[in-house]
C-alpha positions in Angstrom: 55.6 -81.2 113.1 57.2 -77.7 114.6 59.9 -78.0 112.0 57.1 -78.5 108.9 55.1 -75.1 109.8 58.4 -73.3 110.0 59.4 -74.1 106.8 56.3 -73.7 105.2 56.1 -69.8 105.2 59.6 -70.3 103.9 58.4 -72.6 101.6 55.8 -70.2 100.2 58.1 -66.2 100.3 60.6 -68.5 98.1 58.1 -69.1 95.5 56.7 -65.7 95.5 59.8 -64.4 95.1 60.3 -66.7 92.2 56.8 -65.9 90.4 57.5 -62.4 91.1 60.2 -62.4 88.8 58.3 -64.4 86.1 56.0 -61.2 86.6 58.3 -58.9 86.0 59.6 -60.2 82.5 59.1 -58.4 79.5 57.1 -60.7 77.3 57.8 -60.2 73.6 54.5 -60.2 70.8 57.0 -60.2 67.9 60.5 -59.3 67.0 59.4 -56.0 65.7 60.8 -54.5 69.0 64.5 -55.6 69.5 65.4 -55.7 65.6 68.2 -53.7 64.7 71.3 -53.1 66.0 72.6 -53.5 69.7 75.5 -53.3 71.7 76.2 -56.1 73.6 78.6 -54.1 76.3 78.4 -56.5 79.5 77.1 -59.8 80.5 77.6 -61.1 84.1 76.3 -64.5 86.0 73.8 -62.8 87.9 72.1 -59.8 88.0 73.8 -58.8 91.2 77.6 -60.2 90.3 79.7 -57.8 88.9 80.0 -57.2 85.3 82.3 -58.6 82.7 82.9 -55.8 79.8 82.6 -57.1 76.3 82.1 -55.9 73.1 80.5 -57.4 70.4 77.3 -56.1 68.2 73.9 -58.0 67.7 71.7 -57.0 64.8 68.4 -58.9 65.0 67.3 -59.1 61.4 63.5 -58.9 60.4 64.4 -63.3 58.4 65.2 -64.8 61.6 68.8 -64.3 61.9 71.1 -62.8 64.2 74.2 -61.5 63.2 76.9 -61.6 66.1 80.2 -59.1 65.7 83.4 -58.8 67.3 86.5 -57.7 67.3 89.2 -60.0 69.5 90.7 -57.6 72.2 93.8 -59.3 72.5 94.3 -59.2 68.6 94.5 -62.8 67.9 92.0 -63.5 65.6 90.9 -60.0 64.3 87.1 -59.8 63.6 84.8 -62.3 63.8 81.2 -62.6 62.7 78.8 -65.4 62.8 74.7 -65.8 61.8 72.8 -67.3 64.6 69.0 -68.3 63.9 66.4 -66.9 66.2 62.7 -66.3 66.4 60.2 -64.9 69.3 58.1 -67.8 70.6 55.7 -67.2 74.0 57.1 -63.9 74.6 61.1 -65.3 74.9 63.8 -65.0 72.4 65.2 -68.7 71.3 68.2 -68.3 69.6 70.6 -70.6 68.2 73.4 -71.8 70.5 76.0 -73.4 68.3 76.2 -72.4 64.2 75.3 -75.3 62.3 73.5 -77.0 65.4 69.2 -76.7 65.9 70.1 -76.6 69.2 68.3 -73.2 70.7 68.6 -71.8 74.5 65.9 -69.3 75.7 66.4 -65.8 76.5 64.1 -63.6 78.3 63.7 -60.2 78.5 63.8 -59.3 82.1 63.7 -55.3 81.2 63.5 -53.5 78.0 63.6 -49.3 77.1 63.7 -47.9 74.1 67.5 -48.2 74.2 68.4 -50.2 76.6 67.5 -54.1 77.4 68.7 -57.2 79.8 68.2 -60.7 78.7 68.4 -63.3 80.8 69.9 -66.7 78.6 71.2 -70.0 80.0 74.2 -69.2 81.8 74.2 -65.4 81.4 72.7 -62.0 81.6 73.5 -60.3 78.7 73.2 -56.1 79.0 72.6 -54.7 75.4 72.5 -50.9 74.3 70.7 -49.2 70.9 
């Protein structure tokens, strides 16, 4: 019994914590706000790991698409550009994993500026510049 009422007020600051965050999302109405242009400069595992520097180029189109392009660092492959579908449902992005595939994974907005946003998708947080 000693051992159950310790853990509970552990129980309960870990689920705070974790509807805190859910708070602090940005929830998107539409896609009028992230279409456009961004740079995708950095993605890392977790907000607090260190970040991975990349460089590739989103542009959120007003049809549904998102355009992905890169340019192969190590010169292999040159550029490469791909369509992606996406749409804003229940304030989260869901965009199209795989080209070709109606498989989607959900990206939320954990902070958003004018110029500056963090999305949160599966495996990754993705840091984007305007």
């Amino acid at each position: 019994m000693k051992k159950s009422s310790q853990l509970l007020p552990l129980l309960a600051l870990l689920m705070s914590a974790s509807f805190a965050q859910a708070a602090e999302d940005v929830k998107l109405e539409d896609n009028s706000s992230i279409l456009g242009k961004w740079n995708l400069y950095a993605e890392a595992p977790a907000l607090h790991k260190e970040k991975k520097a990349v460089n590739i180029t989103w542009d959120f189109k007003k049809n549904g698409v998102l355009n992905t392009a890169a340019t192969d660092t190590r010169s292999r492959t040159g550029a490469m550009s791909i369509n992606l579908k996406y749409s804003v449902e229940e304030g989260v992005i869901k965009k199209q994993s795989t080209p070709g595939r109606e498989k989607y994974e959900t990206c939320r907005v954990i902070s958003k500026e004018e110029k500056e946003m963090v999305l949160k998708c599966k495996y990754l947080y993705f840091f984007l510049k305007k």
